[in-house]
N, C-alpha and C positions, 0 to 999 in steps of 0.2 A: 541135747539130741543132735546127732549129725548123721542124716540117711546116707550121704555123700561118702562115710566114711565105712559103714557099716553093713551098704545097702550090696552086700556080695550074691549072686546066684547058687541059690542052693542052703544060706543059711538062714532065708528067711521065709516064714508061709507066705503062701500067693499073695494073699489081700495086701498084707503089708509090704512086700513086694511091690503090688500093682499103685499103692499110694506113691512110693518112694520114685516111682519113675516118674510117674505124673506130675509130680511136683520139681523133678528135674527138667523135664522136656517142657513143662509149663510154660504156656507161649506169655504169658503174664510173672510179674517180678513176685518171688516171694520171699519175705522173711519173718522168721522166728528168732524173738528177742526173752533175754528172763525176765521173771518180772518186774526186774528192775527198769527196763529199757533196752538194756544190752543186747547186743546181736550175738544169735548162736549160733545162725544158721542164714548161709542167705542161695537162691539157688543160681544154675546161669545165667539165666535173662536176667536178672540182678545185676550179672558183671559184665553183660553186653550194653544195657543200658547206660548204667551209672559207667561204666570204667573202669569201677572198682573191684578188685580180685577179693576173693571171699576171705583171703589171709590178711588183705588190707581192712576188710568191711568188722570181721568177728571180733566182737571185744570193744566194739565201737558204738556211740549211740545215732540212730538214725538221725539224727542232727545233724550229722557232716554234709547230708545230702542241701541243708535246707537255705534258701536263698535268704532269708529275713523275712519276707512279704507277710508271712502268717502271723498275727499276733498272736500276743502273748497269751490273749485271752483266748484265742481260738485253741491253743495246748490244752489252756487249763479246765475248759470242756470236754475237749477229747479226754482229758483222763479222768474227768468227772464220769462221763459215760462209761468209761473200759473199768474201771474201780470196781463201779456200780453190777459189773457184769454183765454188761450191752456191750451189744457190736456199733462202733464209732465208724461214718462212714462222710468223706471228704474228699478234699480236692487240696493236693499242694502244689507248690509253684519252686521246686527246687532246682541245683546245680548239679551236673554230671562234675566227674574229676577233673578235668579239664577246664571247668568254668562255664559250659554251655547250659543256659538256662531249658528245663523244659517241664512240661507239669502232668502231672500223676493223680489220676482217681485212683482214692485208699479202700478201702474196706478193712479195718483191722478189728480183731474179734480175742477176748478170752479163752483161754484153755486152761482148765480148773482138773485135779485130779478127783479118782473116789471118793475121796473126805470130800470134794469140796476147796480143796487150797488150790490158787492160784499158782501154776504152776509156766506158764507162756502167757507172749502175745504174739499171734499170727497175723500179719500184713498182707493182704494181697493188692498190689499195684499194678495198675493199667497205663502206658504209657499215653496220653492223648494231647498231645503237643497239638499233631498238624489236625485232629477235630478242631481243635480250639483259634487257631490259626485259620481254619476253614469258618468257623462259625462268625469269629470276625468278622472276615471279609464278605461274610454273606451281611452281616449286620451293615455295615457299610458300603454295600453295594445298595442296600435296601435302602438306607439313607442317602446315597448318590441320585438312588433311580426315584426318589420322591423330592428331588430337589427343585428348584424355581425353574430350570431350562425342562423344557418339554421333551417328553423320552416316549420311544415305542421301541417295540420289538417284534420284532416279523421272523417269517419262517423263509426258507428258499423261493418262495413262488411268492414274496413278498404282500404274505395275507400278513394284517396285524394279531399277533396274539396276546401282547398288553400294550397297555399304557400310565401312563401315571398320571397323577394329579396334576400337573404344571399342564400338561399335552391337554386336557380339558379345559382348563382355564383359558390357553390361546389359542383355542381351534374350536372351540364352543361344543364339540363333540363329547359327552360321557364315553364311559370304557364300553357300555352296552353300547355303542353306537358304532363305535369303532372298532371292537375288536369283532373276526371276521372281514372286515372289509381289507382294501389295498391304498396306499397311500394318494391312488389317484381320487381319493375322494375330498382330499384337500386343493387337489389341481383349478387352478387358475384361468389356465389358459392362453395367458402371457409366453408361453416357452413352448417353441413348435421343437418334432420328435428329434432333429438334431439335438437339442439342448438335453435330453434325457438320455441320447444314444452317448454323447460324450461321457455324461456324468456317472450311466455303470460301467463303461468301460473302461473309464478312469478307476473302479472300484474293484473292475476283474484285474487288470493292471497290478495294482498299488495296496487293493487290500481297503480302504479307503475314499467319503470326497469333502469333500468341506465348500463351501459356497453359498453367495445371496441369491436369494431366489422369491418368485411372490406366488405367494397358497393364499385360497380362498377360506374365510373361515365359515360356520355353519350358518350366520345370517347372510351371509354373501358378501361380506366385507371384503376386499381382496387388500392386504397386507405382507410387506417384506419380513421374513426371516431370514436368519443365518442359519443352515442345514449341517448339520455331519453324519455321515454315516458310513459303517463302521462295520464289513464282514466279520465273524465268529467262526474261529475254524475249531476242529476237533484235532483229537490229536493224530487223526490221520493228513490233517490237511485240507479235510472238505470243508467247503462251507456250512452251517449249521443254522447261523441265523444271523440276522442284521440288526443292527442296534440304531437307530435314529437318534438325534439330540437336536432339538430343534428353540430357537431362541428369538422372540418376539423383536427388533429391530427398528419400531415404525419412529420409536422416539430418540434412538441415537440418530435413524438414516434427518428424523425432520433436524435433529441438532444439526448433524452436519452441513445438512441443506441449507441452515441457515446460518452458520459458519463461513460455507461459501458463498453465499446470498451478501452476506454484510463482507466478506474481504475483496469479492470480483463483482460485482455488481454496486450500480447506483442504487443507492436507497428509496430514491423520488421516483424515476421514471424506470426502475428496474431491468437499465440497458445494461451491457457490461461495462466495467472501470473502464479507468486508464491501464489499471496493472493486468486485467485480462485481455484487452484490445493488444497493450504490448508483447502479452503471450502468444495470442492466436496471430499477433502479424509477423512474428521470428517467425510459426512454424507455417505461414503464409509464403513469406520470402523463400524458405527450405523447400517447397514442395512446388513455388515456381520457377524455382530453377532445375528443379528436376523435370518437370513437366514441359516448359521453355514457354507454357501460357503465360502474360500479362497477366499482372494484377495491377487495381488502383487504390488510392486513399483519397477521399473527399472531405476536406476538413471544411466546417459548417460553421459559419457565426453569423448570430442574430442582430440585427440590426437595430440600434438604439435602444437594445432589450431594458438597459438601466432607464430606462421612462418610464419603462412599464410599472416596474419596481417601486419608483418615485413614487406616479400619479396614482396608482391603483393598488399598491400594498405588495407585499414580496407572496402574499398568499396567492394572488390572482397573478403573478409572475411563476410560482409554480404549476402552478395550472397550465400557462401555454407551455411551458417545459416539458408535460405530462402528453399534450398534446402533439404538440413536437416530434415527440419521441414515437407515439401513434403512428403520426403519417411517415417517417422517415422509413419505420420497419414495414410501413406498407409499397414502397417504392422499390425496395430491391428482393432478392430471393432467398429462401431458407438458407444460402448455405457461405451466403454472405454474411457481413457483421455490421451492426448500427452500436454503437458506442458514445457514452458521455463522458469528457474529459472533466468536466466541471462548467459551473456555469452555465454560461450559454453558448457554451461550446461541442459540437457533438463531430463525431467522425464515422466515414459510412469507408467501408473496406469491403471494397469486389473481388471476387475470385475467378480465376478457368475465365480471362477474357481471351479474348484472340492471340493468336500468335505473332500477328505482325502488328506494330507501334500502332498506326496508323487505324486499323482497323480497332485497335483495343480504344483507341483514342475515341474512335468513334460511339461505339457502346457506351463506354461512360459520359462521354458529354449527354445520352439520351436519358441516362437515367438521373444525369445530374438537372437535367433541364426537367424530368419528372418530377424532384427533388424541391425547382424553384417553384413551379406551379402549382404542387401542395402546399408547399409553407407561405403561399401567397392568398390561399383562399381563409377567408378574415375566422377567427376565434372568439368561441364567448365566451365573453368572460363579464363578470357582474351583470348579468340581464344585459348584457351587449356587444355590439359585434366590435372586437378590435384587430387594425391591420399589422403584420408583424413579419418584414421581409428579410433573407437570409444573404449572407456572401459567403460565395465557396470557392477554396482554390483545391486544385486537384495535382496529385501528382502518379503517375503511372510507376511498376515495377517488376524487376521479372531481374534483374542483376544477383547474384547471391554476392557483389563485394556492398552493398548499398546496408548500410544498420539501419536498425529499427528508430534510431534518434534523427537521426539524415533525412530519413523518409518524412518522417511527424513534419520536422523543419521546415521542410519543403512546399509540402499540403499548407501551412500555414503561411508560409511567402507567399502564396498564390492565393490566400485569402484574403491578405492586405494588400495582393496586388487587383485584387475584386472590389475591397472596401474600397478604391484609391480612384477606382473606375466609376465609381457612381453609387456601389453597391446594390444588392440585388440584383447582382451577375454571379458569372461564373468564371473563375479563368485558370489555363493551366501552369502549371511553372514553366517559367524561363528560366534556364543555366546563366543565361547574364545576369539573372536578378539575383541569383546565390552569391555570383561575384561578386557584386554590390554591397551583400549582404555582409560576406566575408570580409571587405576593404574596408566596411564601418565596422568592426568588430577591433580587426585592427588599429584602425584610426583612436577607436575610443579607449582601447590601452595605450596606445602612446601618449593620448589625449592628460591619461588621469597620469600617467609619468613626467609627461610636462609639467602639467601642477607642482608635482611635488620637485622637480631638478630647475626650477626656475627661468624654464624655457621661452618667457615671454618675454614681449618689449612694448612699452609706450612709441606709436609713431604720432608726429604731430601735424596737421595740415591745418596751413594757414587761413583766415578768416579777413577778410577786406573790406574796407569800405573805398565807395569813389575809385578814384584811378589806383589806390595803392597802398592806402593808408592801413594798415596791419592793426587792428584789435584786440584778436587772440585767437586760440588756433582750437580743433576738436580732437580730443585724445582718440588715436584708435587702438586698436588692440591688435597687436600680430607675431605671430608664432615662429620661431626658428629651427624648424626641427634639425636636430644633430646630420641626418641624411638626406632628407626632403630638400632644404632649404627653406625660405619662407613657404609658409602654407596660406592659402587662402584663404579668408575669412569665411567666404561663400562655404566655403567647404568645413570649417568644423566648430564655426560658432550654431548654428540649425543643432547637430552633433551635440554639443554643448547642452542648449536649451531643451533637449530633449532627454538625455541624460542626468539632467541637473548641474552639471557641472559650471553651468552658468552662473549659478551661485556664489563659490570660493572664486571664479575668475572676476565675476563683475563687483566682488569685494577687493579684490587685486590693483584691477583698474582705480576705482576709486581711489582706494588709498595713495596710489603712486599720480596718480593726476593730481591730487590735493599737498603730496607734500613739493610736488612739481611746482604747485601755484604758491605756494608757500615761497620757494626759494627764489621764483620770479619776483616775487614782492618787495626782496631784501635791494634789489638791482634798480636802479633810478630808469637802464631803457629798457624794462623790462616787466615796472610794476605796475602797468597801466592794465598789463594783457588778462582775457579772462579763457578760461578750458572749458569745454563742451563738453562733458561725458554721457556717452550712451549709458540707458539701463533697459534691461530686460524688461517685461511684464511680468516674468518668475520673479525677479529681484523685486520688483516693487512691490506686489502681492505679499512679500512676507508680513506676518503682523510689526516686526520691530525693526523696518526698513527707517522707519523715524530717526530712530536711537540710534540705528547704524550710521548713518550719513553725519551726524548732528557730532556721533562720539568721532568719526577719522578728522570731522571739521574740528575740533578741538585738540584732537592730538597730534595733527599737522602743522596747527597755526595759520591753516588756510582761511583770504578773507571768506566768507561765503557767497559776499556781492558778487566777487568775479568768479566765481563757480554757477554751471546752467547745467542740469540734466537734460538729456533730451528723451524725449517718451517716443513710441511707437503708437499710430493710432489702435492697433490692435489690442491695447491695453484698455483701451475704449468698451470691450467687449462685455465684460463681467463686472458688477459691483463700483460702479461708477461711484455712488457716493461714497466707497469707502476709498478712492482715488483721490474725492476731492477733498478727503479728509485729510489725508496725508502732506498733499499737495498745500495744502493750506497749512499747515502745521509747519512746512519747510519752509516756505514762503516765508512766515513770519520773521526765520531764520536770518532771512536776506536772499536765500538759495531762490535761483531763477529759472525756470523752465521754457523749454522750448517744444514745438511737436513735429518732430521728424517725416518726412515723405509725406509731407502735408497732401491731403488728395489720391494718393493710391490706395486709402483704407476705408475706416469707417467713416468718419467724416460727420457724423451727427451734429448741425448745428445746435442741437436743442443742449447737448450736451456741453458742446464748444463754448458757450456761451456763460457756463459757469465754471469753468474751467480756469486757475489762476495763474493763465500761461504769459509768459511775456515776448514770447515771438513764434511765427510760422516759418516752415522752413521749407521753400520748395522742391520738389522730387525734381532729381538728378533725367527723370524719362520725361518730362515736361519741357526742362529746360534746353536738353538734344536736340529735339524738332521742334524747338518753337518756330525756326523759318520755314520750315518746311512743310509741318503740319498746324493748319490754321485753328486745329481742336486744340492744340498744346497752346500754340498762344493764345488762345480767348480762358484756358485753365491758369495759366501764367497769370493773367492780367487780376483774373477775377482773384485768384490768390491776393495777389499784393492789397487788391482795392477792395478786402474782407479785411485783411489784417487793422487798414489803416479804419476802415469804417470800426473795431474795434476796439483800437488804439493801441493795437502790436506792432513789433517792430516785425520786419521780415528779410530771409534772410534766402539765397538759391545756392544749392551747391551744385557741382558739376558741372562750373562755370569753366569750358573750354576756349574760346575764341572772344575777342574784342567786339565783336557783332553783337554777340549773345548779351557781354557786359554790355554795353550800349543800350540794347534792348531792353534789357531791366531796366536800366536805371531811366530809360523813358516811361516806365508804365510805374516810379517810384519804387522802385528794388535798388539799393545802391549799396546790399552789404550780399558779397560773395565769397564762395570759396571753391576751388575748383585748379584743373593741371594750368590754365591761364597764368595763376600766381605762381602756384609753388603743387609738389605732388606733397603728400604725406609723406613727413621724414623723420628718421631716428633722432631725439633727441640732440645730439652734438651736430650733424646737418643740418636740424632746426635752428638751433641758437646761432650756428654762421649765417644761416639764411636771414636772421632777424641783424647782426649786425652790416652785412651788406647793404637791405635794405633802410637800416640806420642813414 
């Protein structure tokens, strides 16, 4: 059968006529196949659809159309049913010529002749691609809009017309509750009509607004969310409806909070770090130098805080810390900063002080001295009251060339130039004091380059008894720097002791004094003499200052008879008995001790007296005025007349003039050393000096 070919006007009755068009202009695909399968007939929607020209389709089996997706089983139903003489009625999922996938509701039916024989089968196919495309996306919108973020939808005049499941959950509202109403029934309160005026005109704008914001929920809880909402336009362009999406936040915003809680904030007294104090004092400096207001920096340290720690537990040390932090933030204004560095260290940073030095000066010395008077009123701690006073040094600012590390610097110079004052003051920086600061910085690198380029020297000054008679001399230590020339002692043995570097030097000395005595010993006028060497209290404190002295005495050759350390009474200070431990441990050695600047220090006789020293040595400030001031000489006197009640020998250095010798040696002092003899001198000056005196 082919209407197409046959379907002429005029050779056919109406009715048959009126089929054959209909089935031509058929807004739906149809074809008739033989009973075998085969295509007889297919009409034009056919070959608009598919691609395929009725010359390419006839003679073909509807197969070509088909993508695979249908099983096999799904045919062999279909022809279960059409065999059977039933209409088969499905869904394929086929390919145009081309390759383009799209899919088709079938209805295909039997046509049997008069007997009864099988003689077609009729297809009718509906194209429903973009239905099925549509019903998708409805399915997956459906599944979008019941998803975990909270969804409404509003009309123009922004009434709710739905809601989902998630939006009840975080709003506490059911759909009966909510739809009819307008989103201001979640409103807060928090956000005056600016903040709503930006956010739809941001939406007329852009189509769109995205942002945090805090809604109340239906118990009254008021809770952060993140907002979107999202105009609908039609296809004229109008808006049609609004789409909300709204997403509960309270537990990422608390993470965050406390992400930045634990990176810029103390953990103990919940002041800001160092790393946010360092932030907000860049954008401090930036914004007073735009403004040309003063700012300042109060840097805070508590005074003998490690006592507290000691006597009473680091528990009840955090506690005054807790406290601390209390009154500091109650002395200045919101918009200043109170900051903990660590410790017991805190910094208060003022902002918008005055314009002029002087007056900004003045502001902060008020609030720093508000600053002393709170941290001065007593703390309790353990059921009682403890007292716990502050030093502050302050530094002003308003320069945009001044860093943020400059400034800290500074504020802390002036804290230790507060501790230095008494503590429990306040004081501001001096520029001479940075100098200071800076010349010892320098000092202490050239200091540790010395060490290593062997920039020292033994000097010797001589040691006398009677008019003249030469003993042995005290090794001193002195430095030759490359540029400087000599450096004074005064000046970077303190340096030294403070840095530690006293340590590798006052190991230096020794050894070079001991092999010194060593080589005196080999020489007939030379092997009588004995060396004085200073030690540190750092040096002596070490646990294995024993072993030290005991292993250079061994590996020198040195007698140890004629070796004498001299101590410092301020050694005196700490752990006596573990002095006289030592001290006796040397002793046994043969090593002899002396104690230096006898009377300018501690002086404890209770301790002098166990002490296994074998000579006093008088301060060099005694011996100056003894004619002149009648206090020095009655210190002199008693000096000498303690040694011998004793049984020590004693010794005055800083013995300038014949008077002075004289004078000792009336009150029994008759071993001196001092510029009268000889000055301290370099080894090869020293040993001319000793053969002269030969």
């Amino acid at each position: 059968m082919n209407p197409r070919a046959s379907a002429v006007p005029g050779q056919l009755d109406e009715p048959l006529l009126t089929l054959s068009l209909a089935v031509e202009q058929s807004p739906v695909s149809i074809i008739i196949t033989d009973p075998k399968g085969n295509i007889q007939y297919v009409n034009p929607k056919f070959e608009q659809l598919t691609g395929y020209t009725s010359a390419e389709a006839v003679g073909q089996n509807p197969r070509i159309l088909s993508s695979g997706e249908l099983p096999t089983e799904g045919y062999r139903e279909m022809w279960v049913t059409l065999t059977a003489g039933n209409t088969w009625q499905g869904v394929f999922h086929n390919r145009r010529k081309d390759g383009t996938p799209f899919w088709e509701k079938a209805s295909i039916s039997p046509i049997f002749d008069k007997q009864g024989k099988l003689i077609h089968f009729v297809a009718v196919k509906e194209d429903i691609t973009e239905r099925r495309r549509a019903e998708a996306e409805l399915r997956i919108a459906a599944i979008a809009f019941e998803s975990q973020e909270g969804m409404a939808v509003t009309d123009t005049r922004q009434v709710i017309l739905r809601v989902n499941h998630a939006f009840t959950e975080i709003t506490g509202y059911s759909a009966a509750e909510a739809v009819g109403q307008t989103p201001k029934l979640l409103s807060s309160g928090r956000h005056d009509r600016t903040f709503y005026a930006d956010m739809w005109e941001g939406i007329r704008r852009t189509g769109s607004w995205q942002g945090e914001i805090w809604n109340r929920r239906k118990n009254g809880e008021v809770y952060p969310e993140w907002l979107t909402i999202t105009a609908v336009k039609a296809d004229d362009g109008a808006v049609s409806h609004y789409v909300s999406t709204l997403t509960d936040i309270t537990l990422r915003k608390a993470a965050a909070d406390e992400i930045e809680l634990l990176a810029f904030y103390d953990p103990l007294t919940k002041l800001p770090n160092r790393r946010l104090l360092l932030d907000r004092l860049q954008q401090a400096l930036a914004a007073s130098a735009r403004s040309k207001r003063q700012g300042a920096l109060l840097f805070i340290d508590l005074d003998n805080f490690k006592l507290i720690n000691d006597t009473l537990g680091h528990d009840q040390g955090d506690l005054l810390l807790q406290q601390v932090a209390q009154r500091l933030a109650s002395c200045v204004r919101e918009e200043d900063t109170v900051a903990r560095l660590g410790g017991d260290e805190f910094v208060v940073m003022l902002l918008d002080l005055n314009e002029n030095l002087e007056e900004a000066g003045s502001q902060t010395e008020v609030v720093g001295q508000k600053i002393l008077q709170n941290l001065n009123y007593p703390y309790a701690l353990k059921d009682q009251e403890y007292h716990c006073t502050p030093s502050i040094g302050i530094t002003l600012f308003r320069s945009p060339h001044k860093t943020v590390d400059e400034l800290l610097k500074r504020a802390d110079l002036a804290m230790y130039q507060a501790k230095a004052a008494g503590r429990n003051t306040l004081r501001f920086f001096d520029p001479e004091m940075q100098a200071s600061v800076t010349a010892r910085t320098a000092l202490e690198s050239d200091l540790r380059l010395a060490l290593r380029e062997r920039q020292f020297e033994l000097y010797y000054q001589a040691q006398m008894i009677g008019l003249g008679q030469l003993t042995g001399a005290e090794a001193l230590l002195r430095w030759r720097h490359p540029l400087r020339g000599l450096v004074s002692p005064l000046e970077f043995i303190p340096l030294a002791e403070e840095t530690g570097l006293i340590l590798p030097l006052g190991q230096w000395v020794l050894e070079t004094a001991c092999a010194q005595l060593a080589d005196w010993a080999l020489r007939p006028g030379t092997n009588h003499l004995t060396v004085a060497v200073n030690v540190s209290a750092r040096q002596f404190r070490q646990a294995d200052f024993v072993d030290q002295v005991v292993e250079v005495i061994e590996r020198s050759g040195a007698d140890p008879q004629r070796l004498k350390l001299e101590l410092t009474e301020s050694l005196l200070l700490d752990d006596v008995e573990d002095i006289i431990a030592k001290m006796t441990a040397l002793k046994a050695r043969g090593v002899g001790f002396s104690l230096d600047d006898f009377g300018t220090g501690y002086s404890s006789l209770s301790y002098l007296k166990r002490l296994p020293l074998d000579q006093l040595k008088i301060d060099q400030s005694f011996v100056r005025d003894v004619f002149t001031d009648p206090n020095d000489a009655a210190i002199a006197r008693t000096i000498v007349a303690l040694a011998q009640g004793m049984g020590l020998s004693v010794i005055a250095e800083g013995v300038e003039t014949e008077e002075q010798r004289d004078f000792l040696a009336g009150q029994g002092c008759h071993a001196c050393q001092g510029y009268l003899f000889s000055r301290p001198l370099p080894l090869a000056a020293f040993e001319k000096f000793l053969k002269l005196g030969a």
